[in-house]
C-alpha positions as a printed NumPy array, in Angstrom:
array([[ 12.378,   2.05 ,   3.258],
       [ 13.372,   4.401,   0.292],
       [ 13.134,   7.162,   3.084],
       [ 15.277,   5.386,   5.085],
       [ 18.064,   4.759,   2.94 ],
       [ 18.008,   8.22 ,   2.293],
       [ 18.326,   9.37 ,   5.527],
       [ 20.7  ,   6.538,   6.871],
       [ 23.551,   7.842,   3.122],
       [ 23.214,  11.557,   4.044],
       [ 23.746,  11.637,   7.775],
       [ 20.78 ,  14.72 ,   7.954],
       [ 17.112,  15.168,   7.254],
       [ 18.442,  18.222,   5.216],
       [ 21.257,  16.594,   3.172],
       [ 18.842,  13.393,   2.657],
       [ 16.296,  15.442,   1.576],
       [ 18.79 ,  17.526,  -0.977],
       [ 20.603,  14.153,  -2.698],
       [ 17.143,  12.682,  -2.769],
       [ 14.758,  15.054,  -3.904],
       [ 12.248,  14.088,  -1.226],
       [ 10.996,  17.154,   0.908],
       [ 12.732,  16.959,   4.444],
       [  8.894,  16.734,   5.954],
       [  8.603,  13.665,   4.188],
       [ 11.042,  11.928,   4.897],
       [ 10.735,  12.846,   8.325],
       [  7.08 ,  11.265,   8.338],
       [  8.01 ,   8.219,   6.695],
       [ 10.678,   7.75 ,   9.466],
       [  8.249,   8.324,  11.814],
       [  6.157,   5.707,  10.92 ],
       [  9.013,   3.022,   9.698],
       [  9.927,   3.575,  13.602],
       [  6.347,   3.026,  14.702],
       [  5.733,   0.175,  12.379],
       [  8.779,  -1.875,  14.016],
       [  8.622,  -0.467,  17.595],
       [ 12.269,   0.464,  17.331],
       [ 14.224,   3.622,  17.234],
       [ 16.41 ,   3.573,  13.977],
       [ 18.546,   6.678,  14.635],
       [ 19.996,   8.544,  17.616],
       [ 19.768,  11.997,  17.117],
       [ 21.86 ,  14.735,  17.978],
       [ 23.231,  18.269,  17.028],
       [ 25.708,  16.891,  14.489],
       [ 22.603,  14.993,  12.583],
       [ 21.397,  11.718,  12.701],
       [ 23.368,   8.425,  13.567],
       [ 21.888,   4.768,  13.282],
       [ 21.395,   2.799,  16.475],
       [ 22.175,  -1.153,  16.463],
       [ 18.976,  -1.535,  15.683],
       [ 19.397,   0.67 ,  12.264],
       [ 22.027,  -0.886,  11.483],
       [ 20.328,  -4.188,  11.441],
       [ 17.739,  -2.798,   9.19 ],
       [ 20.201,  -0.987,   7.347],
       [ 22.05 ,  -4.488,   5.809],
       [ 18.214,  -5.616,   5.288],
       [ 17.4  ,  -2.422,   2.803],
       [ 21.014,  -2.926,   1.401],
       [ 20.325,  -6.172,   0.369],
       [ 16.59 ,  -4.701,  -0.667],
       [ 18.16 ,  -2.132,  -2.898],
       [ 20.511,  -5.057,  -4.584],
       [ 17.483,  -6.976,  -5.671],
       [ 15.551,  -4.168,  -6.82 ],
       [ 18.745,  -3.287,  -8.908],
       [ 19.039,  -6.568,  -9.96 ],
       [ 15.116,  -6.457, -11.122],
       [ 15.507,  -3.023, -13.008],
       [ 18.541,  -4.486, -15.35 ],
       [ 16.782,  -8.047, -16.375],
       [ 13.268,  -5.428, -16.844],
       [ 15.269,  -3.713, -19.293],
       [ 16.733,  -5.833, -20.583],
       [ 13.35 ,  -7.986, -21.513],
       [ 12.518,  -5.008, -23.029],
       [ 15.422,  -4.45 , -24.81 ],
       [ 14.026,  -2.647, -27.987],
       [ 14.601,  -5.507, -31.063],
       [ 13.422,  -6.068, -34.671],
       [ 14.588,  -4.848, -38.318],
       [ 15.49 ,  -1.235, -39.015],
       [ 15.547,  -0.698, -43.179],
       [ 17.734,   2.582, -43.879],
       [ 18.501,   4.083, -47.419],
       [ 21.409,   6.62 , -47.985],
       [ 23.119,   7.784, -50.492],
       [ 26.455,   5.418, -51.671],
       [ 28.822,   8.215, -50.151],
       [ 26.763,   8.14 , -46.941],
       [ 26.593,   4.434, -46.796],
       [ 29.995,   4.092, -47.665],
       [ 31.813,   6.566, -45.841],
       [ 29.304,   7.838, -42.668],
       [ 26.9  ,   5.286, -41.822],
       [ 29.3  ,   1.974, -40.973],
       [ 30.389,   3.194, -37.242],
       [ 27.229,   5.217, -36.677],
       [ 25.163,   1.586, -37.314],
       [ 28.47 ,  -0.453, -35.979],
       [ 27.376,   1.605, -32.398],
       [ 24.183,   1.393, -32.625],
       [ 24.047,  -2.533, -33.12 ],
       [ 26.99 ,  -2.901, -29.87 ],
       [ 24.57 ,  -1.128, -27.954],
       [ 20.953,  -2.442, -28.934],
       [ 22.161,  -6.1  , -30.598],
       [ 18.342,  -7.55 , -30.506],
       [ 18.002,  -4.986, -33.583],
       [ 18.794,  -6.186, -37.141],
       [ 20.155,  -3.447, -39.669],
       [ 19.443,  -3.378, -43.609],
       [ 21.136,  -0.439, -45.147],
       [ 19.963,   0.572, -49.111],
       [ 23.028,   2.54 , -50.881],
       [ 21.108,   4.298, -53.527],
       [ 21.111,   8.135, -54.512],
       [ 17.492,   7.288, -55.507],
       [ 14.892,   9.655, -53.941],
       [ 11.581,   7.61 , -54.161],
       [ 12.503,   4.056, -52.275],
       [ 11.064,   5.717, -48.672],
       [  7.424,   6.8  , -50.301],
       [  7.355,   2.937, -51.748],
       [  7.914,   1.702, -48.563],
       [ 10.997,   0.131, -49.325],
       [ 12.891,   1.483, -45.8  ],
       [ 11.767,   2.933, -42.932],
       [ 14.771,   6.001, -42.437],
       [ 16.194,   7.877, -45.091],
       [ 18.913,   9.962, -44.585],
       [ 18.958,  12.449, -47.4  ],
       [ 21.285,  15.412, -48.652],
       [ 18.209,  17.411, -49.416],
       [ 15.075,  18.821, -47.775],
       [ 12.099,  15.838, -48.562],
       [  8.868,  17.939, -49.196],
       [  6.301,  14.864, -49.097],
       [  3.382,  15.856, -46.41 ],
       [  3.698,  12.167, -45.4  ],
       [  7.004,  12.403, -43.976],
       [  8.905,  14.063, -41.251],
       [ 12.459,  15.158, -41.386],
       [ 14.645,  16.614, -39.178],
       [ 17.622,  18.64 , -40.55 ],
       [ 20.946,  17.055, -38.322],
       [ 23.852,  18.567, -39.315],
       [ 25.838,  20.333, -42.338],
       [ 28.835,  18.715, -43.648],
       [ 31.149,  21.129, -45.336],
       [ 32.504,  20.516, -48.588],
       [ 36.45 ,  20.434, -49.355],
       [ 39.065,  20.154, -51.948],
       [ 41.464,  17.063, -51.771],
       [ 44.357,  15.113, -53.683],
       [ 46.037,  12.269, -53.034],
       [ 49.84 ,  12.971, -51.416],
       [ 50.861,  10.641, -54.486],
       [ 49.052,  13.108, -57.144],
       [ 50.54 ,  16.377, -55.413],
       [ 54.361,  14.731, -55.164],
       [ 53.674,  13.825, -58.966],
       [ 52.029,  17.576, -60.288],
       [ 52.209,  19.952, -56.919],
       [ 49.489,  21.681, -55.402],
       [ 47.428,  24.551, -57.009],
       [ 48.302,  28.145, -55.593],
       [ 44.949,  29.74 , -56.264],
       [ 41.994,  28.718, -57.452],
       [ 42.111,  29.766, -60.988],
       [ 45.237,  26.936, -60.898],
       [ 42.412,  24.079, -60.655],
       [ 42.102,  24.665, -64.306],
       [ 45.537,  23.663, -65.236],
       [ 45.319,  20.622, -63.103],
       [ 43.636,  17.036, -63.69 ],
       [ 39.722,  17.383, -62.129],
       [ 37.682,  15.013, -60.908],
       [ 33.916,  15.589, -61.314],
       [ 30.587,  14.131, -62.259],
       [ 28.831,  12.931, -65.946],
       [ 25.732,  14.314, -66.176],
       [ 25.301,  15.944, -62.903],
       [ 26.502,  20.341, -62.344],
       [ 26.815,  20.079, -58.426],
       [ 30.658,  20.552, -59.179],
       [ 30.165,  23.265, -61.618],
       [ 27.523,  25.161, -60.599],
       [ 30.101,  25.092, -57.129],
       [ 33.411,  26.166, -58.737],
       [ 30.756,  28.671, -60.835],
       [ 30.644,  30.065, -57.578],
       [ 33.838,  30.442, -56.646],
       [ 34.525,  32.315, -59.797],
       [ 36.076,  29.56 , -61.495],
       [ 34.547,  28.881, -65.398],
       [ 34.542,  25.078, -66.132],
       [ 32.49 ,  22.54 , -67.914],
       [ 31.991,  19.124, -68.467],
       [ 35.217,  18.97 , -70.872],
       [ 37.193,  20.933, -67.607],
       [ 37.023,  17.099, -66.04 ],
       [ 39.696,  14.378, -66.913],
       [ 37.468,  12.14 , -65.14 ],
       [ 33.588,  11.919, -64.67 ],
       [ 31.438,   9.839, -63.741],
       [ 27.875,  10.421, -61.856],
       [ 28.745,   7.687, -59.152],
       [ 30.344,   9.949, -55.954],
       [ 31.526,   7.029, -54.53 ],
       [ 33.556,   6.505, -57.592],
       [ 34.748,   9.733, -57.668],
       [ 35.97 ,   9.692, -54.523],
       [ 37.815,   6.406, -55.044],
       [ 39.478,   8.104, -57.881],
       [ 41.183,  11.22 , -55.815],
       [ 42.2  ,   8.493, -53.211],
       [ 43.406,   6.901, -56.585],
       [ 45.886,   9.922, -56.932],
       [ 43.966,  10.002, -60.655],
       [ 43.462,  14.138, -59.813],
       [ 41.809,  16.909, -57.683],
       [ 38.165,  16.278, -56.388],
       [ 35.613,  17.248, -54.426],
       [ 34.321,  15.594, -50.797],
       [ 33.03 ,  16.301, -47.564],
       [ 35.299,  17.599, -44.814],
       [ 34.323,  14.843, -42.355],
       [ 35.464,  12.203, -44.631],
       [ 38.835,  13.741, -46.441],
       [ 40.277,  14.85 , -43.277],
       [ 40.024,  11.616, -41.549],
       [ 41.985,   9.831, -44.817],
       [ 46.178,  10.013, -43.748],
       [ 46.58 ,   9.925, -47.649],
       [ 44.482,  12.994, -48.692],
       [ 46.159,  16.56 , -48.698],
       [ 43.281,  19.367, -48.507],
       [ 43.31 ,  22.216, -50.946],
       [ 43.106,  25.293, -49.047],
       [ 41.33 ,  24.278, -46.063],
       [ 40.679,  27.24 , -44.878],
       [ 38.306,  28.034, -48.237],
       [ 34.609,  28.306, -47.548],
       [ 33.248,  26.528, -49.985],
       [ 29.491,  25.295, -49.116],
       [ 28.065,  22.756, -47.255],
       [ 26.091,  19.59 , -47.713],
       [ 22.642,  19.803, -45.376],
       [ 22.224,  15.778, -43.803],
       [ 17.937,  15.291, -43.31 ],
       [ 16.363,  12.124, -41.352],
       [ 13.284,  11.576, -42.604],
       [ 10.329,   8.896, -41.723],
       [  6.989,   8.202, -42.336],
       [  4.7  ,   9.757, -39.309],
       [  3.476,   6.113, -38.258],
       [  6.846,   4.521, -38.311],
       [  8.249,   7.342, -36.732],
       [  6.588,   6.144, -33.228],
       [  7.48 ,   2.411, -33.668],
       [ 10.185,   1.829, -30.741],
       [ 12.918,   0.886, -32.963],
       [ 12.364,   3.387, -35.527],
       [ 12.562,   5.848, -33.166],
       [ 15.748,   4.246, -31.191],
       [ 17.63 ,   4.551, -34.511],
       [ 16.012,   8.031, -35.506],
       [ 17.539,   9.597, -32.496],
       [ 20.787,   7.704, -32.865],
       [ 21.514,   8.607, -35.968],
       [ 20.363,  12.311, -35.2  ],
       [ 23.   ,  12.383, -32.924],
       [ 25.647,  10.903, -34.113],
       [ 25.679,  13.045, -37.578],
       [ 25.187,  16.183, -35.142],
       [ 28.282,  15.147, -33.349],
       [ 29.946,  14.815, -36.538]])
């Protein structure tokens, strides 16, 4: 019957056999023996290929309806199987802030059987104690337990608010950072081991505001309180945020998935492994 929908679509053995994938001796046989199973001829044939005769045609609306069914069949199959259950994630509070609400938002529109718990912490330790099942980390896990799959790299840029550069103008070079209000963290030298980098000597004191929390940080430059530091991904996408020199290379955060080996071949794990793989790569 497959055969013979095939055949009765393309016109030709040849052209059947080239949309379908089945090998033109195939389908050949199978029309052959659909013929000889029904003592009727299906098709006339001719020079210009193959055309149905009232009899096809008759068995023609039969298969039609056939193929309806069977569609019908495939979409309540899947959807019995739709993949369902509770998917535990920790990220970092910048990640679960700022990336992970319409990466989960369309991954729950498309799979809604599956439940979502998201952990914003910037601890490291809550996937080894079981306490999620996906981590998305800035970092490189090294546990032997775990696998991790490196997604993407989000590069890092300078931003102010349009309200703090209409109040104190933008910096011209980069040595000019010093003269202006920073934004950085407490106890953490991400920032200054960076602007170390870029040939720029600060310390803790070079910050007008600090604070370990990058969410809070980031708050803080939308504030208009001063200059900061964020992904690109994120700062470009706010209409209030002017970059600072956005054509300066100036690093890039590395994004990681990582899972426990076992978990990693439960259905939904691995459903919202790959989405999220994705969906950071197409970032």
């Amino acid at each position: 019957m497959q055969s013979f929908v095939a055949i009765s679509e393309a016109g030709s053995l040849s052209a059947a056999a080239k949309a379908s994938g089945i090998s033109q001796p195939t389908l050949s046989r199978h029309l052959t023996q659909l013929e000889s199973h029904l003592g009727k001829r299906l098709f006339f044939r001719s020079v210009a290929g193959l055309t149905l005769t009232p009899e096809g045609a008759a068995v023609q609306s039969h298969t039609q309806a056939m193929a309806q069914a069977a569609a019908q069949l495939a979409i309540t199959g899947a959807q019995a199987q739709e993949v369902g259950g509770t998917v535990r994630v920790t990220a970092s509070q910048i990640a679960a802030t700022y990336l992970l609400p319409p990466i989960l938002t369309a991954l729950h529109t498309a799979h809604p059987a599956l439940t979502l718990e998201l952990i914003a912490s910037d601890l490291t330790d809550n996937l080894l104690r079981r306490e999620a099942d996906l981590a998305v980390r800035m970092y490189r896990p090294t546990q032997n337990d775990l696998i991790t799959k490196k997604v993407v790299e989000l590069p890092i840029g300078i931003y102010a608010a349009r309200s703090y550069v209409a109040r104190c103008g933008m910096p011209a070079e980069p040595q000019d950072l010093l003269r202006h209000r920073l934004i950085g963290y407490d106890r953490s030298t991400l920032i200054i081991d960076g602007m170390r980098q870029m040939g720029i000597a600060v310390d803790r004191s070079s910050f007008a505001f600090r604070s370990d929390d990058q969410v809070v940080c980031w708050r803080m430059v939308q504030a208009g309180m001063g200059i900061g530091f964020g992904q690109r991904v994120t700062g470009d996408a706010d209409p209030d945020l002017v970059p600072i020199w956005p054509d300066l290379t100036i690093g890039a955060i590395p994004v990681w998935l990582t899972a426990h080996r076992e978990l990693r071949m439960s259905p939904r794990v691995r459903l919202c492994f790959d989405h999220l793989a994705a969906s950071f790569a197409a970032l």
